[in-house]
C-alpha positions, 0 to 999 in steps of 0.5 A: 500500500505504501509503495503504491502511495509514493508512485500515486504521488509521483505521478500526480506530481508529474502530472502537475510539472507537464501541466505548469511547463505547458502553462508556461510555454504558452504563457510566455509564447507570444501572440503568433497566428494561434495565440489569443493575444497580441505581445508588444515589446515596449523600451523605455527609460523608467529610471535614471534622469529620464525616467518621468519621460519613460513612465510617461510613454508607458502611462499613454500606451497603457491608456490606449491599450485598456481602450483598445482591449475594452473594445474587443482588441484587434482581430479578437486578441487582447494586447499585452505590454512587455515592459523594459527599463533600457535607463535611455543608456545604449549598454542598459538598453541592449539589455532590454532589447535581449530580454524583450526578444526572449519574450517572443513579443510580436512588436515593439514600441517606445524609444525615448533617447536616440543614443539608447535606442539605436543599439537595439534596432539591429538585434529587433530586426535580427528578431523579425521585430518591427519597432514603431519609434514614437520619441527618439528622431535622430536621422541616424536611426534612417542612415541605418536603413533597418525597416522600422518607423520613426513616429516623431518627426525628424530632427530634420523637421525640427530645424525647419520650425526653428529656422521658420521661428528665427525669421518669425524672430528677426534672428541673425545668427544662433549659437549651438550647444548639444551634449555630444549624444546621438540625439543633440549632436545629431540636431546640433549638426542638422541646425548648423547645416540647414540655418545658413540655407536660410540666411541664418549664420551659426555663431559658435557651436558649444559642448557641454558635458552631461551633468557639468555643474559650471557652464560659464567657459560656454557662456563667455563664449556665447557672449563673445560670439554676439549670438543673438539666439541660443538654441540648447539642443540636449536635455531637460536637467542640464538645459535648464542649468545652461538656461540659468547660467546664460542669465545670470551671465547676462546673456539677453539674447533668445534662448531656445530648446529642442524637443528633448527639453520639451517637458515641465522639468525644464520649467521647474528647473529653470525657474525665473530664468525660463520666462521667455524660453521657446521650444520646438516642441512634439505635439503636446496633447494640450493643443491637439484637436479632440485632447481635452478627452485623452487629457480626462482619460489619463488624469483618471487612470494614472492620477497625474498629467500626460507628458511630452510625447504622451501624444504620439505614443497614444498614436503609436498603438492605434496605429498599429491597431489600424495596420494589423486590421488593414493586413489582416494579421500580425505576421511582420512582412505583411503589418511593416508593408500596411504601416508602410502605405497608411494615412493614419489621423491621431491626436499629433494630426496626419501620419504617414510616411516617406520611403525612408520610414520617417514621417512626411508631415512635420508634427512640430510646434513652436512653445513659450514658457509664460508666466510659469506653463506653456503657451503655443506660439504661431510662427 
């Protein structure tokens, strides 16, 4: 009776692992053509210096999610997130681009910092993983050639706002400062290309290291220049430290910021000195047509308010929702070519793309800071 005990339990317990390794194969199988979910990888920063940015990418592909799901999901499957911290450091990203590919997720979306998200365009394509980029928007992610899609403009289109806010300034010449990274330097060499084209001479062009306590060598050099514009092209902690220093330096001159300073730190952080300060700017969800209700709608679920690139990451979902229901499946070669021919209306306004996988219409718009908050400002 004993011994027929212990094999009565042996094999109930063998019975109960073959259960638990099934349940976890299919568990962790990804959608693919017979699964009852769609798996979407999603890289972002959610710690570090620039973790409020990632949060708040994730905060909106959430919101589209539960949507999404609400009402029947896509082609009959729930959509799951993924999740990964790639610290918006390429070394922590390739990281997570590892552990979103071991997942088996179907896609991939986020990408908050160029210099992070590069690293992990090779091994997702690698994969059969195509990305929607929904922030990062250095050109050199096109110079790759790797089939994915930027869904933020360009710095490229960046720099015609600016120019188109300079002459709307009666600006002369722009002093540059970027950080060295893939993003700022990128957009810091577009501007000194692009700016002369429209008569619009560069004065100097200034590093600054990440983190630098003291600017002042940048800002004599800015003043010596006789810059009548200054056009920061970094991020959000150190552009407001530059913006600072600029004033107490006595610079008075036009101070702008690119879209990585485009956020409510910069405002924070800069204090008196960010009065007057212009950013060209992503679509802040504020002064988009209709985002009075995502604004409701993400107040409600997060308790706090949407950000910077809420808006195109809140697109990058129903936009890829509208691909796999135009190809009629989730399989790579067939989505990349329905994303390749949409015309998709979103809160940032009309997207479609070039043959190069970059948006055609620029979604930039220009900002000022006002008496402490945003206003939008028509050039």
């Amino acid at each position: 009776m004993f011994k027929k005990s212990i094999k009565l339990i042996s094999l109930i317990t063998a019975i109960f692992m073959l259960t638990a390794l099934l349940s976890a194969c299919s568990d962790n199988s990804g959608g693919g053509e017979d699964g009852d979910t769609i798996r979407i990888g999603v890289l972002v920063p959610l710690s570090g210096t620039n973790a409020y940015f990632g949060n708040d990418m994730l905060n909106a592909y959430k919101l589209a999610v539960s949507e999404i799901n609400a009402a029947g999901g896509v082609l009959g499957r729930q959509l799951v997130l993924v999740e990964a911290d790639d610290g918006a450091d390429p070394g922590m990203a390739a990281q997570a681009a590892e552990l979103i590919i071991s997942r088996n997720v179907d896609f991939v979306v986020g990408g908050y910092a160029s210099g992070a998200t590069i690293p992990t365009l090779q091994p997702f394509h690698d994969a059969n993983l195509m990305m929607l980029i929904s922030a990062s928007n250095s050109t050199r992610i096109t110079d790759l050639g790797l089939p994915h899609f930027m869904i933020n403009s360009p710095g490229s289109h960046a720099v015609i706002t600016l120019a188109d806010l300079c002459k709307h300034l009666g600006v002369q010449s722009v002093a540059l400062i970027h950080q060295g990274c893939d993003f700022s330097q990128n957009l810091a060499q577009l501007s000194a290309a692009e700016l002369p084209e429209h008569g619009i001479s560069i004065a100097t062009t200034e590093v600054m290291a990440a983190g630098a306590p003291d600017v002042s060598a940048i800002v004599t050099s800015i003043n010596n220049s006789g810059a009548d514009f200054v056009y920061w092209c970094g991020y959000p902690a150190d552009g407001s430290n530059v913006i600072r220093q600029l004033r107490n330096g006595g610079y008075e001159g036009y101070i702008a910021v690119g879209d990585g300073s485009a956020s409510s730190e910069l405002i924070e952080f800069s204090g008196e000195a960010g009065e007057g300060v212009f950013v060209t700017s992503p679509p802040f969800v504020e002064f988009a047509q209709g985002g009075e209700k995502f604004v409701t709608d993400y107040i409600a679920m997060f308790k706090d308010e949407p950000g910077t690139y809420a808006t195109l990451c809140y697109d990058t979902i129903y936009l890829l929702k509208t691909a796999i229901e135009k190809a009629g499946s989730i399989e790579t070669d067939a989505v990349r070519s329905a994303v390749q021919d949409i015309e998709f209306q979103g809160l940032s306004g009309l997207i479609r793309f070039t043959p190069e996988r970059e948006p055609e219409l620029s979604n930039f718009i220009v900002l000022r800071i006002e008496n402490g908050k945003f206003v939008l400002v028509n050039v």
